[in-house]
TIVO-2410 file (N, C-alpha, C; in nm, 3 decimals):
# residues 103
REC num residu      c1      c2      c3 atome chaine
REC   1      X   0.083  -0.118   0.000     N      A
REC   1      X   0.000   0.000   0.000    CA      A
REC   1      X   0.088   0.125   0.000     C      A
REC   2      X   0.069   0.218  -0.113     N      A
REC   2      X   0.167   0.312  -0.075    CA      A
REC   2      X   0.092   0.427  -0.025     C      A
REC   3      X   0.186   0.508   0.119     N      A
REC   3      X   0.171   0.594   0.178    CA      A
REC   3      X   0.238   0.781   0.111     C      A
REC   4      X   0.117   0.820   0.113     N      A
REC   4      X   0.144   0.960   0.095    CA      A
REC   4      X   0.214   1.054   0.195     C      A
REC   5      X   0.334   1.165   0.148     N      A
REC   5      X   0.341   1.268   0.258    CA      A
REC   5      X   0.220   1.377   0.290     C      A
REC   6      X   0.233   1.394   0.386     N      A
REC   6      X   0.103   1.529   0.389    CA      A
REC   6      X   0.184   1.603   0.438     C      A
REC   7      X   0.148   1.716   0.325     N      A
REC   7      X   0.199   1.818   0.378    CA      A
REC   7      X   0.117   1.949   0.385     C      A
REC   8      X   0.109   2.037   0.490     N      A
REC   8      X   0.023   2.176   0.524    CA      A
REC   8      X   0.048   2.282   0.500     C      A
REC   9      X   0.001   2.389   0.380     N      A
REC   9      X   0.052   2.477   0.354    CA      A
REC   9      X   0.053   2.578   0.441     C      A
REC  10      X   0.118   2.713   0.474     N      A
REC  10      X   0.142   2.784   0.553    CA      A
REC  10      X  -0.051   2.856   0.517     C      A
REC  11      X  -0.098   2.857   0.447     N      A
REC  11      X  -0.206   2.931   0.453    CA      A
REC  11      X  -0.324   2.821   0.476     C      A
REC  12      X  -0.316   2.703   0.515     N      A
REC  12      X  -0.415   2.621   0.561    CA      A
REC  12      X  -0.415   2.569   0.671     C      A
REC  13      X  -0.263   2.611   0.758     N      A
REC  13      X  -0.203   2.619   0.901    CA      A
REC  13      X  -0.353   2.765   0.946     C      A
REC  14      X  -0.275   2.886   0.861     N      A
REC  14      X  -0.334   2.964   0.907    CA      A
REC  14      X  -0.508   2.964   0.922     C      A
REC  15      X  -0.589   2.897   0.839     N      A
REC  15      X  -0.676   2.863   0.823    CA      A
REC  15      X  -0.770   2.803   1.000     C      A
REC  16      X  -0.675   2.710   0.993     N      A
REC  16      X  -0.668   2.644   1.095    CA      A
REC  16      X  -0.719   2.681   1.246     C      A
REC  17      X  -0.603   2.771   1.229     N      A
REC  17      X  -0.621   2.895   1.359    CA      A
REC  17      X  -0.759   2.952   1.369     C      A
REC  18      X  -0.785   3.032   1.234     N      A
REC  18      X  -0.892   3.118   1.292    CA      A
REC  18      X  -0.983   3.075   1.299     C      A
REC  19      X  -1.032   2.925   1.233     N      A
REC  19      X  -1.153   2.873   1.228    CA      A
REC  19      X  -1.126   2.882   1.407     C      A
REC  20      X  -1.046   2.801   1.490     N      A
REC  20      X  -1.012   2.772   1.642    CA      A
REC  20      X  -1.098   2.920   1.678     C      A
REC  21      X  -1.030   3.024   1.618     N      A
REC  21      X  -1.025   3.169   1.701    CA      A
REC  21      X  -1.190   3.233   1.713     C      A
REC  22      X  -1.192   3.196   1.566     N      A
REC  22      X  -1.374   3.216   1.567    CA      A
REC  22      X  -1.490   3.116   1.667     C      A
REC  23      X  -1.435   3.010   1.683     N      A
REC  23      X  -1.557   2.943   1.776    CA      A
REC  23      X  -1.522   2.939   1.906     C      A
REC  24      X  -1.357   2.946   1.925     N      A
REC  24      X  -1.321   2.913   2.081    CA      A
REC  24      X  -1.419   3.022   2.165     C      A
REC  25      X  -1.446   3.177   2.142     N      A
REC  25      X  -1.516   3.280   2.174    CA      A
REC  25      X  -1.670   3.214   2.259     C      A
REC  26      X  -1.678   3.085   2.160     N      A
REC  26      X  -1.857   3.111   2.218    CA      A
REC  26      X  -1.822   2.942   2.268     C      A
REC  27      X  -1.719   2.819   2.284     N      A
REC  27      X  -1.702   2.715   2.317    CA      A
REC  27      X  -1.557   2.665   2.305     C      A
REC  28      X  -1.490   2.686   2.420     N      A
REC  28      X  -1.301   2.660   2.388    CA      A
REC  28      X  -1.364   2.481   2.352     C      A
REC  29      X  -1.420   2.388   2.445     N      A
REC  29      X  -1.398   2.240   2.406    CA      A
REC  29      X  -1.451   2.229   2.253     C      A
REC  30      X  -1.569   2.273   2.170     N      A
REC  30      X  -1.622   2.289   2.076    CA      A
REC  30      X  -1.505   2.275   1.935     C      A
REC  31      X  -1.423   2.383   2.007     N      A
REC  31      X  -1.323   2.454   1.902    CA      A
REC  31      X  -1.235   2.420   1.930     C      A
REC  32      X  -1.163   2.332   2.032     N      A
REC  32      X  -1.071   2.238   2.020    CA      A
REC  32      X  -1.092   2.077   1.973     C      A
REC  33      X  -1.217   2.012   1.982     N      A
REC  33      X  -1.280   1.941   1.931    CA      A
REC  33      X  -1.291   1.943   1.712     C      A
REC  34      X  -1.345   2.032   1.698     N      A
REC  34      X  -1.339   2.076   1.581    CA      A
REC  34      X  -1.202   2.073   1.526     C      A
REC  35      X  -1.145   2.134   1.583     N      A
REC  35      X  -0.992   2.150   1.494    CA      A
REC  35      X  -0.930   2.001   1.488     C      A
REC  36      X  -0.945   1.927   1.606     N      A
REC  36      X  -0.862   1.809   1.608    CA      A
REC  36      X  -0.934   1.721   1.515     C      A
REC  37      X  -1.102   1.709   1.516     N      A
REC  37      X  -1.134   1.620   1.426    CA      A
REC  37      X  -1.026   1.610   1.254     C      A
REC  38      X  -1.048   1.790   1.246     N      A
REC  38      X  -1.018   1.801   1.080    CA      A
REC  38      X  -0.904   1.767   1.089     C      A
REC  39      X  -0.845   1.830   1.178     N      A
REC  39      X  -0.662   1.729   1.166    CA      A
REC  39      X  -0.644   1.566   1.151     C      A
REC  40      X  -0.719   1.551   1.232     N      A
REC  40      X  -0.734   1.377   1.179    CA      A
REC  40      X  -0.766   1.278   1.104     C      A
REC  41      X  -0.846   1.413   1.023     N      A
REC  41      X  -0.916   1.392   0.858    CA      A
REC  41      X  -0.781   1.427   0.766     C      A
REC  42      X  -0.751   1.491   0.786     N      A
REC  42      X  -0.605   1.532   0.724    CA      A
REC  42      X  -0.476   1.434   0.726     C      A
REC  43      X  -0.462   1.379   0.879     N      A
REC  43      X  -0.350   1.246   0.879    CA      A
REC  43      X  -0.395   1.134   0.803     C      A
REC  44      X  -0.569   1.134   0.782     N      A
REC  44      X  -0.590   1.011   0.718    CA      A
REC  44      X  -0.575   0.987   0.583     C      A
REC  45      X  -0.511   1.100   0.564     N      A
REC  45      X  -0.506   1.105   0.364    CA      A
REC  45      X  -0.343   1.084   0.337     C      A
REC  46      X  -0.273   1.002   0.409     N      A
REC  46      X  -0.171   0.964   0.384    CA      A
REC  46      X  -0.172   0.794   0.342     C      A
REC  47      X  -0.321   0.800   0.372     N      A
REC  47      X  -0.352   0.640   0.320    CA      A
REC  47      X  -0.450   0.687   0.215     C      A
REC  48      X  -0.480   0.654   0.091     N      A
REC  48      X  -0.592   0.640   0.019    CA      A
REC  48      X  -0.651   0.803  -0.022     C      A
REC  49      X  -0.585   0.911  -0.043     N      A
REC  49      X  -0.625   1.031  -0.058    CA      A
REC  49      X  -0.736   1.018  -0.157     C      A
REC  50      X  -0.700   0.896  -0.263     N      A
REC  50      X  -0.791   0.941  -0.393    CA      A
REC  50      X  -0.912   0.900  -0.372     C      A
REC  51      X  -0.950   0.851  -0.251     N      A
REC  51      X  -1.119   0.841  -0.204    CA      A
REC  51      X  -1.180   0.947  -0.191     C      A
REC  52      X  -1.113   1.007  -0.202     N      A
REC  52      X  -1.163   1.202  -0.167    CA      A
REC  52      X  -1.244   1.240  -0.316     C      A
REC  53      X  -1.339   1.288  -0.364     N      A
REC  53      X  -1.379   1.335  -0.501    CA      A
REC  53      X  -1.283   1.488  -0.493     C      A
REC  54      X  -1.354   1.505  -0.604     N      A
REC  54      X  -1.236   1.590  -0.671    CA      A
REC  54      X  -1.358   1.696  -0.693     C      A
REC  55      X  -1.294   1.824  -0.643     N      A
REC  55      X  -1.433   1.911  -0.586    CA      A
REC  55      X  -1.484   1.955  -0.729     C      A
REC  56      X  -1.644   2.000  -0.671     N      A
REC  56      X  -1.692   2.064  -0.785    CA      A
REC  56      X  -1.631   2.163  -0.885     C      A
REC  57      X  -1.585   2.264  -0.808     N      A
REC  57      X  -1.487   2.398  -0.931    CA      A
REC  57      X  -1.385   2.349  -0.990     C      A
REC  58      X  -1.357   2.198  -1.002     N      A
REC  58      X  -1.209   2.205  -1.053    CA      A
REC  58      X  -1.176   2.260  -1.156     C      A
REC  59      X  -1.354   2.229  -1.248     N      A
REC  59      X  -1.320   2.252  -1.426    CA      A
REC  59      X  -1.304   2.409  -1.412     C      A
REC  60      X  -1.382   2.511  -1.354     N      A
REC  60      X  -1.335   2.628  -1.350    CA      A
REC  60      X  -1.172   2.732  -1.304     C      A
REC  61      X  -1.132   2.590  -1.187     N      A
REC  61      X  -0.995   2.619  -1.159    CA      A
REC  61      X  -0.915   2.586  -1.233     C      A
REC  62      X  -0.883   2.478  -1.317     N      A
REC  62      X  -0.828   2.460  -1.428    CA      A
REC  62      X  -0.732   2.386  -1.372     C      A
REC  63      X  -0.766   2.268  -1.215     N      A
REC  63      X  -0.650   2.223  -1.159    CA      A
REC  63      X  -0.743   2.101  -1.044     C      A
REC  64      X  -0.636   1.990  -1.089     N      A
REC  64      X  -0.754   1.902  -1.016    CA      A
REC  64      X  -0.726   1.884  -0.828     C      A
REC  65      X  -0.801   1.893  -0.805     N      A
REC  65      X  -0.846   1.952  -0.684    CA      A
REC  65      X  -0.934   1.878  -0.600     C      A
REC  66      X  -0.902   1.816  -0.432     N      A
REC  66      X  -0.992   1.734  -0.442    CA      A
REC  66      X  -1.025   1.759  -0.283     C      A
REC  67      X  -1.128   1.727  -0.181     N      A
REC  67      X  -1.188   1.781  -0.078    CA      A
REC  67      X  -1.184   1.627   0.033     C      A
REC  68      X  -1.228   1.666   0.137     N      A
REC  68      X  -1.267   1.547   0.233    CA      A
REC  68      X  -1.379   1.708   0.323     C      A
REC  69      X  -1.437   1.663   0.388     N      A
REC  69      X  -1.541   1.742   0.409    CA      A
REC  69      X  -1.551   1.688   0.605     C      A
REC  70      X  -1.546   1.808   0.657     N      A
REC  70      X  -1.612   1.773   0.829    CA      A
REC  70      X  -1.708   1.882   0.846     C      A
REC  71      X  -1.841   1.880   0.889     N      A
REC  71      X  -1.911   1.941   0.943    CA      A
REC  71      X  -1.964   2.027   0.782     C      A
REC  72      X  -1.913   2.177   0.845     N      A
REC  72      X  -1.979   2.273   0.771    CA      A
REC  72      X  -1.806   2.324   0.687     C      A
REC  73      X  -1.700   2.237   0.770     N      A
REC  73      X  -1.586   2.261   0.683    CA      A
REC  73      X  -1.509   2.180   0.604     C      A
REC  74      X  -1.461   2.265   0.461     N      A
REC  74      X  -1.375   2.213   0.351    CA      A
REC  74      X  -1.232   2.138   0.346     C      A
REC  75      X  -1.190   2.053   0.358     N      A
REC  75      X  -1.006   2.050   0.325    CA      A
REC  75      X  -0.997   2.008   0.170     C      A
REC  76      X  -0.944   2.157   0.135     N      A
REC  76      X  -0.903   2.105  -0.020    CA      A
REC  76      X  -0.746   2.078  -0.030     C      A
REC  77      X  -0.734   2.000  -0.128     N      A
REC  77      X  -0.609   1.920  -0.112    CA      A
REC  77      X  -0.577   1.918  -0.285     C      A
REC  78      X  -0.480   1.889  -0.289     N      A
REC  78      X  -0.428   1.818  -0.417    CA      A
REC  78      X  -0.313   1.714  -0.413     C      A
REC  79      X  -0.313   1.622  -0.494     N      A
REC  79      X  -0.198   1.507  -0.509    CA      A
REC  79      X  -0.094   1.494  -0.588     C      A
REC  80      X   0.026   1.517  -0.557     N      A
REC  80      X   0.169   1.535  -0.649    CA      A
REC  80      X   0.230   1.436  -0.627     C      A
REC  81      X   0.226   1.350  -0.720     N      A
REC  81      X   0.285   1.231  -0.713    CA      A
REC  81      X   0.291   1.141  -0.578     C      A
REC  82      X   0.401   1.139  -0.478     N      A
REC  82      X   0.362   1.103  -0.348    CA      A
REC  82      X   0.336   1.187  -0.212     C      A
REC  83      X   0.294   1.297  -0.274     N      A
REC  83      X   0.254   1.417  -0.192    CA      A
REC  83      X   0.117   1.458  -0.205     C      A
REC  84      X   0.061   1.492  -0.060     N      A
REC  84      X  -0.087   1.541  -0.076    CA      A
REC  84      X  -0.069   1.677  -0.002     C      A
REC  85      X  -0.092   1.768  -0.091     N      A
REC  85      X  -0.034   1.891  -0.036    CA      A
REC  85      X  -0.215   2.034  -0.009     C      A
REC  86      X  -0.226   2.002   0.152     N      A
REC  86      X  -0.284   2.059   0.188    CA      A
REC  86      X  -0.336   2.221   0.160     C      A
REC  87      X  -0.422   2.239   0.062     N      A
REC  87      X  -0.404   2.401   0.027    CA      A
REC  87      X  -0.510   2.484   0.144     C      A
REC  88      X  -0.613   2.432   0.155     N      A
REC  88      X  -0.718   2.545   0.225    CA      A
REC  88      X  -0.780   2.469   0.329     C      A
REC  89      X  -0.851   2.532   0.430     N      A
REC  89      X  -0.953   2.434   0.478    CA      A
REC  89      X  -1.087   2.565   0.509     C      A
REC  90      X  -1.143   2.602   0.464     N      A
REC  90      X  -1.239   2.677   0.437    CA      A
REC  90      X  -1.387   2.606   0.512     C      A
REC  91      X  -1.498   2.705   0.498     N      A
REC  91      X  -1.600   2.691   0.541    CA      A
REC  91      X  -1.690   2.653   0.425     C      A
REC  92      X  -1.767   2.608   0.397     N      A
REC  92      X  -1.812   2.522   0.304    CA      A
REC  92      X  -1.898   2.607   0.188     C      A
REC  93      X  -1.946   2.713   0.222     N      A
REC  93      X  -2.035   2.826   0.236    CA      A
REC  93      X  -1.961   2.909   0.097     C      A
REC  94      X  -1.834   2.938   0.164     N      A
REC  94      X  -1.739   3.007   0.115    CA      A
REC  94      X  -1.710   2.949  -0.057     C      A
REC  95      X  -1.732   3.050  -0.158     N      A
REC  95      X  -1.708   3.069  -0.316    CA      A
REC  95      X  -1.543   3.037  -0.309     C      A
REC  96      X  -1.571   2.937  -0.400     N      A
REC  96      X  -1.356   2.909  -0.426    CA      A
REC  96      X  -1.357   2.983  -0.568     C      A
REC  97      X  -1.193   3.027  -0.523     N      A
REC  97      X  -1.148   3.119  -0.720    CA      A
REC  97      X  -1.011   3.079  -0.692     C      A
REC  98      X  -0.933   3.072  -0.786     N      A
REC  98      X  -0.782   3.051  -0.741    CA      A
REC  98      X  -0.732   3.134  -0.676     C      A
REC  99      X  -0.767   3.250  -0.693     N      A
REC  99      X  -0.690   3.379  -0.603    CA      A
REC  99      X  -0.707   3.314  -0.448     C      A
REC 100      X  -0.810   3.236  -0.375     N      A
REC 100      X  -0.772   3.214  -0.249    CA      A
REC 100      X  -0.647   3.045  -0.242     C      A
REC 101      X  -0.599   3.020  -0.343     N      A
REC 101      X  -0.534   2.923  -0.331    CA      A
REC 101      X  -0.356   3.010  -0.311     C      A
REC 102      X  -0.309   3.140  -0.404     N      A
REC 102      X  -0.244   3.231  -0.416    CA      A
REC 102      X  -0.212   3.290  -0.299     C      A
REC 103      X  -0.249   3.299  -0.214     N      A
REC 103      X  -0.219   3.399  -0.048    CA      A
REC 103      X  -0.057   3.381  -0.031     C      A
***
């Protein structure tokens, strides 16, 4: 079985945070709960990433692009050979354009 690296881009680190920063306000266990789930959704794509579909905008992004989904939030990802390289983790709600892949 071959294993993927995962790796987290500095702007899906940051991501990370504020989703924490935005809910810890109204539930610190909530929003420590939350964050750890998606992280663990994230370690699990070092096995089997390509179970993930490949999100709706790809044809508009012009780049294949693919999601695992918790709650009301996004992890978009992509696969480079033996790398799954973490780009966003967004709110689900939220319009994708490449400019938020660019930060």
């Amino acid at each position: 079985m071959q294993r993927y690296r995962v790796e987290i881009t500095a702007t899906a680190e940051a991501d990370l945070r504020e989703i924490h920063q935005y809910i810890v306000s109204d539930n610190k266990t909530a929003a420590d709960k939350l964050v750890d789930d998606i992280e663990g959704q994230i370690d699990s794509l070092e096995k089997f990433p390509l179970r993930c579909p490949t999100i709706p905008e790809a044809n508009e992004l012009g780049k294949e692009y693919r999601h695992i989904i918790h709650g009301d939030y996004r992890t978009i990802f992509r696969i480079d050979g033996p790398r799954v390289i973490i780009m966003r983790v967004i709110h689900s709600a939220r319009l994708l354009s490449l400019e938020i892949f660019e930060k």
